[in-house]
KOLGU-4560 file (N, C-alpha, C; in nm, 3 decimals, padded with zeros to 5 digits):
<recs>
<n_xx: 01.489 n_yy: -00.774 n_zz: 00.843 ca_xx: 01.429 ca_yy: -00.795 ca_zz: 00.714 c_xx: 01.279 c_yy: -00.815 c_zz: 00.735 mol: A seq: 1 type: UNK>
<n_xx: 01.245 n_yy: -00.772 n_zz: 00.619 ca_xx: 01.075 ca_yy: -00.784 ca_zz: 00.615 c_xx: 00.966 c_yy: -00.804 c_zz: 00.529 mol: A seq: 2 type: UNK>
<n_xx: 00.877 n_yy: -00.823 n_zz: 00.456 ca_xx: 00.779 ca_yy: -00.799 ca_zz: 00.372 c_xx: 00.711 c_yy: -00.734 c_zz: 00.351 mol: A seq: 3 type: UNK>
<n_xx: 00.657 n_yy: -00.647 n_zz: 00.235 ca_xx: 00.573 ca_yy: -00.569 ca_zz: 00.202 c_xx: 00.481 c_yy: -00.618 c_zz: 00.052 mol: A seq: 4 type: UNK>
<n_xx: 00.316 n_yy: -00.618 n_zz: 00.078 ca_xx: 00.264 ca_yy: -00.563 ca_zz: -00.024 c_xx: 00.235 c_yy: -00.424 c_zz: -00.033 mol: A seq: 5 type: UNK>
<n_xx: 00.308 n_yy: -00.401 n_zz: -00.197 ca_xx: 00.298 ca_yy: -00.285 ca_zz: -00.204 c_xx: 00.206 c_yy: -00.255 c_zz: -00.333 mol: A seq: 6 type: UNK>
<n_xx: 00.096 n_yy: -00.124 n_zz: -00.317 ca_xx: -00.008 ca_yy: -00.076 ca_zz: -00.392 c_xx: 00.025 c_yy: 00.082 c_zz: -00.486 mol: A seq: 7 type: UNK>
<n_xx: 00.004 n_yy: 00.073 n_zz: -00.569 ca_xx: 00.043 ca_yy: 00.174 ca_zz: -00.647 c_xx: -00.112 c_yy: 00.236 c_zz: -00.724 mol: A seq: 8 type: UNK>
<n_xx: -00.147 n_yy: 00.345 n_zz: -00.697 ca_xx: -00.286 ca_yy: 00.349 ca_zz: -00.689 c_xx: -00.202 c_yy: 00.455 c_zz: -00.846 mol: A seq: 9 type: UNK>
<n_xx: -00.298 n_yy: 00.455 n_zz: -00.972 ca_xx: -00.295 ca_yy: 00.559 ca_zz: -01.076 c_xx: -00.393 c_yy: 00.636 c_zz: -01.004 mol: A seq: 10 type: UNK>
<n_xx: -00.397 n_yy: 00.773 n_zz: -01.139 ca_xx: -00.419 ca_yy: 00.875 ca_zz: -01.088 c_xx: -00.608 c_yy: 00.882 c_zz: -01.139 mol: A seq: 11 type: UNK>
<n_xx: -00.647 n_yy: 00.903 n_zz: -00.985 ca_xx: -00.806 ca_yy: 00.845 ca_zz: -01.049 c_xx: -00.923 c_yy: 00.994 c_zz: -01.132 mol: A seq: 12 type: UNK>
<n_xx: -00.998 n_yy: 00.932 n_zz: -01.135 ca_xx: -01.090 ca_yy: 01.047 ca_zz: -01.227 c_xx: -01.103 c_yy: 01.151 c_zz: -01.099 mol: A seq: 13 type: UNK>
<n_xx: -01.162 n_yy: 01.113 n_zz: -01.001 ca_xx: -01.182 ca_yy: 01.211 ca_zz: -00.902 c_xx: -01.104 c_yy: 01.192 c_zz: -00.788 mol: A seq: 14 type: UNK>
<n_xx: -00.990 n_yy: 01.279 n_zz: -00.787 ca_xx: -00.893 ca_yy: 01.270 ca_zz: -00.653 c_xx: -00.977 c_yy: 01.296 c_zz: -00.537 mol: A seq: 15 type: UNK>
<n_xx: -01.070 n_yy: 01.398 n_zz: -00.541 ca_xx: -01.121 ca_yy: 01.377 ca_zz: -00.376 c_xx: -01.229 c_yy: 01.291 c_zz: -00.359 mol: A seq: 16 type: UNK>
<n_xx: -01.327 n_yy: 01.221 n_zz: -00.443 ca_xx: -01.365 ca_yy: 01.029 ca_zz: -00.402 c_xx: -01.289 c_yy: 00.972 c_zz: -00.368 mol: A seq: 17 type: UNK>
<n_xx: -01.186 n_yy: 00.986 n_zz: -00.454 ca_xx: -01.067 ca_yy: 00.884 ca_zz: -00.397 c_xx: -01.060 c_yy: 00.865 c_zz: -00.262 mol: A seq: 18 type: UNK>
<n_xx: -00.945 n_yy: 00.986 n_zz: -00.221 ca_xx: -00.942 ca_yy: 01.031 ca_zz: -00.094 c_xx: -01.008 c_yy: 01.001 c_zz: 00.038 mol: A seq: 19 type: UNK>
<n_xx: -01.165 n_yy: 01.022 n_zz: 00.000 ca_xx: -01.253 ca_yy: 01.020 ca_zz: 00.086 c_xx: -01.273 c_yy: 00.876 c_zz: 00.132 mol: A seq: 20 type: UNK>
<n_xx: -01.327 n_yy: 00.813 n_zz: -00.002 ca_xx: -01.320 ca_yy: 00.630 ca_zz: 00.022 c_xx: -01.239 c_yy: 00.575 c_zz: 00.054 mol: A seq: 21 type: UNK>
<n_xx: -01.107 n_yy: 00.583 n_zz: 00.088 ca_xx: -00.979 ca_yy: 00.520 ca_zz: 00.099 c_xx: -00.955 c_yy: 00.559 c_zz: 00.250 mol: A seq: 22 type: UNK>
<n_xx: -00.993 n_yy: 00.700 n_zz: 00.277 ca_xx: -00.988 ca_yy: 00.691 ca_zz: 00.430 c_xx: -01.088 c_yy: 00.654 c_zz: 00.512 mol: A seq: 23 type: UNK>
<n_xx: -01.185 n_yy: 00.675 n_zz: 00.447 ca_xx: -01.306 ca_yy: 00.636 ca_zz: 00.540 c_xx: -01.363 c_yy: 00.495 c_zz: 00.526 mol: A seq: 24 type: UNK>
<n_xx: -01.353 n_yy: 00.432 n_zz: 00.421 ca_xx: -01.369 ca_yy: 00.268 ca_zz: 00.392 c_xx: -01.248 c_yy: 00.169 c_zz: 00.378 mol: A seq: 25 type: UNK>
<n_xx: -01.135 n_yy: 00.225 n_zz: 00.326 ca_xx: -01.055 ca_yy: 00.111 ca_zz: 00.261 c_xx: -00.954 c_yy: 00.128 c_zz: 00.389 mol: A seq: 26 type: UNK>
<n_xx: -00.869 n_yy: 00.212 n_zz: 00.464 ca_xx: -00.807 ca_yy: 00.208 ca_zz: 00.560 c_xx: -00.887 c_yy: 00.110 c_zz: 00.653 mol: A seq: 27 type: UNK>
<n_xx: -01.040 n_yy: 00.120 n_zz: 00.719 ca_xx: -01.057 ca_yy: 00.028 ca_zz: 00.765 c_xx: -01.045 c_yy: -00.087 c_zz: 00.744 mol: A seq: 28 type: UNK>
<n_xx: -01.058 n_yy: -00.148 n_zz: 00.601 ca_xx: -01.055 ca_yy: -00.274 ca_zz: 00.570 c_xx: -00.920 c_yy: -00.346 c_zz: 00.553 mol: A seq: 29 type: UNK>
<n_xx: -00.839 n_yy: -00.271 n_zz: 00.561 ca_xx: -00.731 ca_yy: -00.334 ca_zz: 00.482 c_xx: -00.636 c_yy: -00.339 c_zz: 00.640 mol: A seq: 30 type: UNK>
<n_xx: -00.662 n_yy: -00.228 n_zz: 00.746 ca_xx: -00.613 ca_yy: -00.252 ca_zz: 00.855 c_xx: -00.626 c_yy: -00.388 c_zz: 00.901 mol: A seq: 31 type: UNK>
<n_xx: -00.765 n_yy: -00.469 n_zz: 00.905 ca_xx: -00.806 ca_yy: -00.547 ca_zz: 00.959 c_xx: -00.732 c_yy: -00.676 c_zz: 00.918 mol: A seq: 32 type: UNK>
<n_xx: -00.633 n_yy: -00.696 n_zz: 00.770 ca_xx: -00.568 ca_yy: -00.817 ca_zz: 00.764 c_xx: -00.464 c_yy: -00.869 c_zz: 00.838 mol: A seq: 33 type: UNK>
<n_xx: -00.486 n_yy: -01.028 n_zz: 00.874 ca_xx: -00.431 ca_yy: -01.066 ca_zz: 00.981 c_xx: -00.227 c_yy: -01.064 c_zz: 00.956 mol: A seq: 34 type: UNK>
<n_xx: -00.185 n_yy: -01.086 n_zz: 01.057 ca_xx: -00.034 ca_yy: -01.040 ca_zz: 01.037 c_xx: -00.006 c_yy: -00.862 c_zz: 01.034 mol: A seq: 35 type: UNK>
<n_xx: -00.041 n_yy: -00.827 n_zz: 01.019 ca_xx: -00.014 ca_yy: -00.651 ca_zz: 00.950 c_xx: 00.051 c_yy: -00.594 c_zz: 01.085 mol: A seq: 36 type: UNK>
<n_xx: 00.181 n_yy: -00.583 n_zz: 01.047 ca_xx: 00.268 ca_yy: -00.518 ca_zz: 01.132 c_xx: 00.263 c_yy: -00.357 c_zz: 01.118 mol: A seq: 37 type: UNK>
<n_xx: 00.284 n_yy: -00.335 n_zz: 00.953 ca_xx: 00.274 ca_yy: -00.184 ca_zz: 00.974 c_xx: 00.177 c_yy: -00.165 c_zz: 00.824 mol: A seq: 38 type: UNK>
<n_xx: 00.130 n_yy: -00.029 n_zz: 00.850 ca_xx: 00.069 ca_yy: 00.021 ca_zz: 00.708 c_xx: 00.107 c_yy: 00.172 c_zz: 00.695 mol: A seq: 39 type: UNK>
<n_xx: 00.091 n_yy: 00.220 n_zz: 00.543 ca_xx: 00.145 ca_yy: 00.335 ca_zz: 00.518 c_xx: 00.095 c_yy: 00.367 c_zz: 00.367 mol: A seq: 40 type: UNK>
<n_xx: 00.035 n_yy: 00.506 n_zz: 00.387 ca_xx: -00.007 ca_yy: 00.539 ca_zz: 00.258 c_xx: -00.011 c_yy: 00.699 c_zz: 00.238 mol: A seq: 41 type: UNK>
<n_xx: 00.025 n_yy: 00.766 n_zz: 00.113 ca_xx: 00.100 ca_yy: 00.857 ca_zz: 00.081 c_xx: 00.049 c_yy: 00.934 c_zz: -00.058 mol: A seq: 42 type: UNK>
<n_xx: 00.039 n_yy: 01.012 n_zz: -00.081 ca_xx: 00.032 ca_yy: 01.050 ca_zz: -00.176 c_xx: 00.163 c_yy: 01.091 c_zz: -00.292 mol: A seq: 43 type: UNK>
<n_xx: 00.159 n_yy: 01.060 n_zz: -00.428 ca_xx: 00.283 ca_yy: 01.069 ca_zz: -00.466 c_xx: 00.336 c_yy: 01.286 c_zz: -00.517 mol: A seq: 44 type: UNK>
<n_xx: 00.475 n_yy: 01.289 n_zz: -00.535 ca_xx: 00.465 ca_yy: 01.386 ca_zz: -00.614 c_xx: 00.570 c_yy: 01.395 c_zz: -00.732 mol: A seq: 45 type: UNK>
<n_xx: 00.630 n_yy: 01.429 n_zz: -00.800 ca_xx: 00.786 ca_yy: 01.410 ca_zz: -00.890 c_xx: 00.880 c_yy: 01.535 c_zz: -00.831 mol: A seq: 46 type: UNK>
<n_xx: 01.019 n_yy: 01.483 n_zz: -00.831 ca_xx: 01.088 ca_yy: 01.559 ca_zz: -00.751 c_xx: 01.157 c_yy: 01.671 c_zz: -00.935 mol: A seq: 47 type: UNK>
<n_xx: 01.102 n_yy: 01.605 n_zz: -01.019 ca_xx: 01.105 ca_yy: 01.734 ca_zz: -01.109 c_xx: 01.007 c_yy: 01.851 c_zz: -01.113 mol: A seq: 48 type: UNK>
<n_xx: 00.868 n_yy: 01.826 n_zz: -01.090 ca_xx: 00.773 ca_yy: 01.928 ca_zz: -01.060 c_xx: 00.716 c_yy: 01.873 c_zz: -01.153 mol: A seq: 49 type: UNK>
<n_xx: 00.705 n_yy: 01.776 n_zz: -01.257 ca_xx: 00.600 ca_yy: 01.678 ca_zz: -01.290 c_xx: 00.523 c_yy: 01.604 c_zz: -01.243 mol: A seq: 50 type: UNK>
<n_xx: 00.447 n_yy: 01.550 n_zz: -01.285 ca_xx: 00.371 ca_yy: 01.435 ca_zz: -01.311 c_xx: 00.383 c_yy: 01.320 c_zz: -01.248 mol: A seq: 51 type: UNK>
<n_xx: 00.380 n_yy: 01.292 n_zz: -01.129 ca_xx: 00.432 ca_yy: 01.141 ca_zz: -01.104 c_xx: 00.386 c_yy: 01.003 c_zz: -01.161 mol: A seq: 52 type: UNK>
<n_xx: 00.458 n_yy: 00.924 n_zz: -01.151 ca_xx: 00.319 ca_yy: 00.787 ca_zz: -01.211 c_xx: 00.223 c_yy: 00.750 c_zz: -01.178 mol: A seq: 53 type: UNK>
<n_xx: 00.253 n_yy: 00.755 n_zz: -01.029 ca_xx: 00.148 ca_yy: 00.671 ca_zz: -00.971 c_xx: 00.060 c_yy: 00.858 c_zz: -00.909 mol: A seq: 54 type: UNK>
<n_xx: -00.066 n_yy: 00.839 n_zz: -00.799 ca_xx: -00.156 ca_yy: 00.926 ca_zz: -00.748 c_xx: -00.076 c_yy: 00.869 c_zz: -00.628 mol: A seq: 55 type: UNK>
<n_xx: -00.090 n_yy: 00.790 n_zz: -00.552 ca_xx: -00.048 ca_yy: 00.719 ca_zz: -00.428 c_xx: 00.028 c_yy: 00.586 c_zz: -00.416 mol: A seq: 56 type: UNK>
<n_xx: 00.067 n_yy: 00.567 n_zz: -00.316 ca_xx: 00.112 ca_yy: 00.429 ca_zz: -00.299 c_xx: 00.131 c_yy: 00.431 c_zz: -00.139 mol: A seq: 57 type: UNK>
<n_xx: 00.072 n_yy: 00.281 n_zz: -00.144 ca_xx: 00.069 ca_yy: 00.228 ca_zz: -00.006 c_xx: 00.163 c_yy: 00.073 c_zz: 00.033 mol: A seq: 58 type: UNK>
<n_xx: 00.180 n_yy: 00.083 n_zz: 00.136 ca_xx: 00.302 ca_yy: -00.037 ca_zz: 00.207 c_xx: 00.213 c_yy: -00.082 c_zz: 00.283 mol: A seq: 59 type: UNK>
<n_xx: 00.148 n_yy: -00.222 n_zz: 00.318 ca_xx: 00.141 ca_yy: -00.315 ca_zz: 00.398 c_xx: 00.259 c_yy: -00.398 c_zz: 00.494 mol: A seq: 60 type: UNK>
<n_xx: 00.293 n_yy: -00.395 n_zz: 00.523 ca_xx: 00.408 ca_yy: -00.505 ca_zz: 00.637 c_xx: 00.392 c_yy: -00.603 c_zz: 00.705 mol: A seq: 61 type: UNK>
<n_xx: 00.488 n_yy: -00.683 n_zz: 00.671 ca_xx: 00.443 ca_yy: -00.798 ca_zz: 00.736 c_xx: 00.605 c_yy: -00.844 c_zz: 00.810 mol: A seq: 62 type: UNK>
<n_xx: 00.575 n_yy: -00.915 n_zz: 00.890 ca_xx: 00.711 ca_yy: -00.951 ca_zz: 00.964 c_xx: 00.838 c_yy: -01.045 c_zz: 00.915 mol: A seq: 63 type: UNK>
<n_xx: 00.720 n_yy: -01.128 n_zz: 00.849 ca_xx: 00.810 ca_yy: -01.229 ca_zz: 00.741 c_xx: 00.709 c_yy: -01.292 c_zz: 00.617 mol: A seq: 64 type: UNK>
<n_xx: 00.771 n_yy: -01.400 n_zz: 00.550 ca_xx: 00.713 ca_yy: -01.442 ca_zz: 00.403 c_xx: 00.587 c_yy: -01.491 c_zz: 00.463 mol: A seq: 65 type: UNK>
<n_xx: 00.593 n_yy: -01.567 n_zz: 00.570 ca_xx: 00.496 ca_yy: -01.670 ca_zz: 00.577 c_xx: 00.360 c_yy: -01.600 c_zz: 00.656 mol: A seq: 66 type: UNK>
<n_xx: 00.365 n_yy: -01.490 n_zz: 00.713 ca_xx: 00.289 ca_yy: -01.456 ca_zz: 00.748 c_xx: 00.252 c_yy: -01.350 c_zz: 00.621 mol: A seq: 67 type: UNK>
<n_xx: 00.324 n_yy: -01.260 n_zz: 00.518 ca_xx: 00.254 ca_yy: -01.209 ca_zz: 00.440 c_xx: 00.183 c_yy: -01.340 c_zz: 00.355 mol: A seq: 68 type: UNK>
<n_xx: 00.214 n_yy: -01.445 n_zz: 00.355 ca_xx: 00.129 ca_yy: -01.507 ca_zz: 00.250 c_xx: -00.014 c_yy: -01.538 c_zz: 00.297 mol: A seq: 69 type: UNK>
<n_xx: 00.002 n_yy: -01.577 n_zz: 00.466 ca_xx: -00.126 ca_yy: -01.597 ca_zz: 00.518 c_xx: -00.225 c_yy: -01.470 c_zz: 00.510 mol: A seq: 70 type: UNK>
<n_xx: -00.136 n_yy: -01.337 n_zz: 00.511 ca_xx: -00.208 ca_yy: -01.212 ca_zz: 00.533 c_xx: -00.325 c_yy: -01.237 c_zz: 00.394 mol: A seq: 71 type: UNK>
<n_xx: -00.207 n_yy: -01.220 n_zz: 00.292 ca_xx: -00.246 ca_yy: -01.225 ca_zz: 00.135 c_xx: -00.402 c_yy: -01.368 c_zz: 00.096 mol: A seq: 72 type: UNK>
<n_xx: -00.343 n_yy: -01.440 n_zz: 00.161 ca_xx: -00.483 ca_yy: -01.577 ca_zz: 00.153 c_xx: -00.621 c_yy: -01.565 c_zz: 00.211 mol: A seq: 73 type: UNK>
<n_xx: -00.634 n_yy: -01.474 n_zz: 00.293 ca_xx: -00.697 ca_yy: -01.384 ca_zz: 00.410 c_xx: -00.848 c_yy: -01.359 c_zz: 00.401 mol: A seq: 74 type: UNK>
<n_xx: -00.961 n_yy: -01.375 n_zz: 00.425 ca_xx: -01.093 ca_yy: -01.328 ca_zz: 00.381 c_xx: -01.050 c_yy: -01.213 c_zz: 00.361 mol: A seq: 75 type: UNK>
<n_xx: -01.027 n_yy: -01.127 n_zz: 00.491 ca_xx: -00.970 ca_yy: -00.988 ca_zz: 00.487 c_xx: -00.923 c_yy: -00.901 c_zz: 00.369 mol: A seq: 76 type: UNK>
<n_xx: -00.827 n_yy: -00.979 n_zz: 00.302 ca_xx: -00.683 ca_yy: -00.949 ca_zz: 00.181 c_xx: -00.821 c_yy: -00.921 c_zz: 00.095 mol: A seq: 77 type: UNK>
<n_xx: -00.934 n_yy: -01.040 n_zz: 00.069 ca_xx: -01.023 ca_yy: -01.048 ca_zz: -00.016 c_xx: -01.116 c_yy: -00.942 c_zz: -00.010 mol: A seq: 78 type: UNK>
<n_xx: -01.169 n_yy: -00.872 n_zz: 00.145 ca_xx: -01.256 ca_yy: -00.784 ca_zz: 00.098 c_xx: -01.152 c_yy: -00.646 c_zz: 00.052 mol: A seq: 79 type: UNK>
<n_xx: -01.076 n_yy: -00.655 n_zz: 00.142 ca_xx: -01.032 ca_yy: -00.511 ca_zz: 00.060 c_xx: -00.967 c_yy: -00.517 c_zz: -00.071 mol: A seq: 80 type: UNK>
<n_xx: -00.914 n_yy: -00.618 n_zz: -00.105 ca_xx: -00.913 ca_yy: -00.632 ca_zz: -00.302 c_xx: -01.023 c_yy: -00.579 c_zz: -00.347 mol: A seq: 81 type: UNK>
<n_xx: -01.150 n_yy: -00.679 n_zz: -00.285 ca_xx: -01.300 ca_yy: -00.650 ca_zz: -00.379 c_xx: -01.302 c_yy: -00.487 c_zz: -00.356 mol: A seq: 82 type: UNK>
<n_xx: -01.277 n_yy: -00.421 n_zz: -00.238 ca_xx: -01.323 ca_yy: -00.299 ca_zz: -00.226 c_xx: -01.240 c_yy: -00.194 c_zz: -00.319 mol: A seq: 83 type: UNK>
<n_xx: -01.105 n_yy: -00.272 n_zz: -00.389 ca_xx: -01.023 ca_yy: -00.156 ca_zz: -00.468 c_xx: -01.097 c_yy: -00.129 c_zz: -00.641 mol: A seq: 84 type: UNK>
<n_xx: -01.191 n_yy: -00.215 n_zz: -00.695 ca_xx: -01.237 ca_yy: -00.150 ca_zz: -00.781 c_xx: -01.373 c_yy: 00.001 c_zz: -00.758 mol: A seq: 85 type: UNK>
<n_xx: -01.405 n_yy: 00.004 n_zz: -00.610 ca_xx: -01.462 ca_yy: 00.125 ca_zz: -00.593 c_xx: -01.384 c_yy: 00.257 c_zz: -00.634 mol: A seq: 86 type: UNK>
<n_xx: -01.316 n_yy: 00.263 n_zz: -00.591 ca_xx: -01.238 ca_yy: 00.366 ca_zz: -00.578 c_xx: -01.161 c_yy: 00.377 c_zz: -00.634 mol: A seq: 87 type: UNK>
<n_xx: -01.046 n_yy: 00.288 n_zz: -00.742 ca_xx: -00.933 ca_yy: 00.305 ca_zz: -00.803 c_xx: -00.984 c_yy: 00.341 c_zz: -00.984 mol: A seq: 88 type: UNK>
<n_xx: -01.015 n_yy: 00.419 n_zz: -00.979 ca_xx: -01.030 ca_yy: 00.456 ca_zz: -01.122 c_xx: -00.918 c_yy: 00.468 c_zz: -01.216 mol: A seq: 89 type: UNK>
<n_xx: -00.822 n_yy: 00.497 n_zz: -01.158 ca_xx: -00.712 ca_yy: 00.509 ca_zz: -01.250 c_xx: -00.615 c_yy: 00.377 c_zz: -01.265 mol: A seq: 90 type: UNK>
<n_xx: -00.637 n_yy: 00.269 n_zz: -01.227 ca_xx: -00.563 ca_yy: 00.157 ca_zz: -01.257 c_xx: -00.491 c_yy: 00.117 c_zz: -01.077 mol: A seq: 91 type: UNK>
<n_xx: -00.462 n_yy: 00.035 n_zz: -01.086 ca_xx: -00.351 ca_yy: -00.008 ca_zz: -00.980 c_xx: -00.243 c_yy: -00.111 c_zz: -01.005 mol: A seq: 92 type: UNK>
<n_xx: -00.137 n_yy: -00.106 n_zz: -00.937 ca_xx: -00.025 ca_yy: -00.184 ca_zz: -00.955 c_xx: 00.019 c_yy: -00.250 c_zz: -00.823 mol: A seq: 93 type: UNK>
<n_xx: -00.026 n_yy: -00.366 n_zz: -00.847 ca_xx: 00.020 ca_yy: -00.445 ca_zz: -00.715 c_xx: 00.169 c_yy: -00.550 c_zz: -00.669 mol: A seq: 94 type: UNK>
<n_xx: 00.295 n_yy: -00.513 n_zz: -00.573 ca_xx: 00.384 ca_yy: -00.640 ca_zz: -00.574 c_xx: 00.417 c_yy: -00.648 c_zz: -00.442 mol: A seq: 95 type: UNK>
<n_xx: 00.472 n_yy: -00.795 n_zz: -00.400 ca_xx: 00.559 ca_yy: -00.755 ca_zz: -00.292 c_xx: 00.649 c_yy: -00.746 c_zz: -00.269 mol: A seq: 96 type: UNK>
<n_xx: 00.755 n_yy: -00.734 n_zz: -00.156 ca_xx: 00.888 ca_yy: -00.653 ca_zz: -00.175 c_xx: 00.968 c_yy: -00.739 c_zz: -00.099 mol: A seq: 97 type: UNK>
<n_xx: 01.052 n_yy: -00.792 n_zz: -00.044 ca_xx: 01.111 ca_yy: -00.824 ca_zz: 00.022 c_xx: 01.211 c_yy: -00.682 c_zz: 00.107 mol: A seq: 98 type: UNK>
<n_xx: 01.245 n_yy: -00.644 n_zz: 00.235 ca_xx: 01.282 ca_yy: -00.537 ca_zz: 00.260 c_xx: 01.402 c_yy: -00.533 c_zz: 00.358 mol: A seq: 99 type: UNK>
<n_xx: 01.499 n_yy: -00.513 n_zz: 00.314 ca_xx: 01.606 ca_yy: -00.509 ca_zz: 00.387 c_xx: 01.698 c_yy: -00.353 c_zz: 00.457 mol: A seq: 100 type: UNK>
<n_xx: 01.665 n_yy: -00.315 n_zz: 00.582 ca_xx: 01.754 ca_yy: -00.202 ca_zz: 00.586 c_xx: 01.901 c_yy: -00.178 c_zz: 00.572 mol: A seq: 101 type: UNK>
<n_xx: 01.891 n_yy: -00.115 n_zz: 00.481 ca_xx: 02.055 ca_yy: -00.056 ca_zz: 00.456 c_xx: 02.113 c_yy: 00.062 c_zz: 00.505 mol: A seq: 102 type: UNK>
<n_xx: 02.025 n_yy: 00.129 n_zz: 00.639 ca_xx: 02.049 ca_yy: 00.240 ca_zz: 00.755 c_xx: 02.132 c_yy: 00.204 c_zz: 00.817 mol: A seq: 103 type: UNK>
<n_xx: 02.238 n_yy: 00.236 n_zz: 00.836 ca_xx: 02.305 ca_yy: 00.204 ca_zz: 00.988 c_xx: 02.272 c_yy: 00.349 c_zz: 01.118 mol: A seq: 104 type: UNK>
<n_xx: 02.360 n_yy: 00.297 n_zz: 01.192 ca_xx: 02.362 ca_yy: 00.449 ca_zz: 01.290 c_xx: 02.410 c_yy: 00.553 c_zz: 01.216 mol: A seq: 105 type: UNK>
<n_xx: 02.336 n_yy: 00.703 n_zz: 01.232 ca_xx: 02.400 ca_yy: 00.809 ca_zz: 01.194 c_xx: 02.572 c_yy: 00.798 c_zz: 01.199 mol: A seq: 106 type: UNK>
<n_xx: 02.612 n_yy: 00.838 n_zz: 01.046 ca_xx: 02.789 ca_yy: 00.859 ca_zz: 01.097 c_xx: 02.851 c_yy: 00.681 c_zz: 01.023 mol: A seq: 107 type: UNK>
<n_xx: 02.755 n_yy: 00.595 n_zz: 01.049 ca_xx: 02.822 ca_yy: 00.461 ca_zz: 01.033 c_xx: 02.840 c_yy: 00.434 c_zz: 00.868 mol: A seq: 108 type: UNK>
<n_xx: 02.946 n_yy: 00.375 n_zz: 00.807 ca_xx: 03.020 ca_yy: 00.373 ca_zz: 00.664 c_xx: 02.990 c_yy: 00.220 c_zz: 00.635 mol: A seq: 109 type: UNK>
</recs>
């Protein structure tokens, strides 16, 4: 089991600012919060050939509660918050997740 903040980026005025700032400024910053086991960010698409909701969404990880909360309390957590009104033009949606795998081994019922 695990923790995630998870980021739900809308769809911004200019997809390639976006893009650009998010890899070249905000990946650095947001790497840097303490605890961060894993990170992951994606662009969305609809598996109807629509519209998705979100433009992107990203997963932070953390190992457990207590270290995402320290992550979250973080100078760190703080600059890259401050840094998401650069770039998020289209809104954002922020929660965290609690995460449990429900994979077993290939084959397993």
């Amino acid at each position: 089991m695990g923790f995630k903040v998870v980021v739900c980026y809308g769809h911004p005025e200019d997809p390639d600012a976006f893009d650009a700032h998010y890899r070249a400024t905000h990946i650095p910053l947001a790497r840097r919060i303490p605890g961060l086991s894993g990170y992951t960010w994606g662009k969305c698409s609809a598996l109807d050939g629509g519209s998705p909701a979100y433009y992107s969404i990203a997963s932070l990880s953390f190992p457990d509660a207590e270290t995402m909360h320290a992550g979250l309390a973080s100078k760190e957590m703080r600059e890259a918050g401050r840094d998401v009104r650069n770039f998020a033009t289209g809104g954002v949606t922020m929660f965290t997740q609690e995460v449990e795998s429900v994979q077993g081994p290939v084959g397993d019922v």
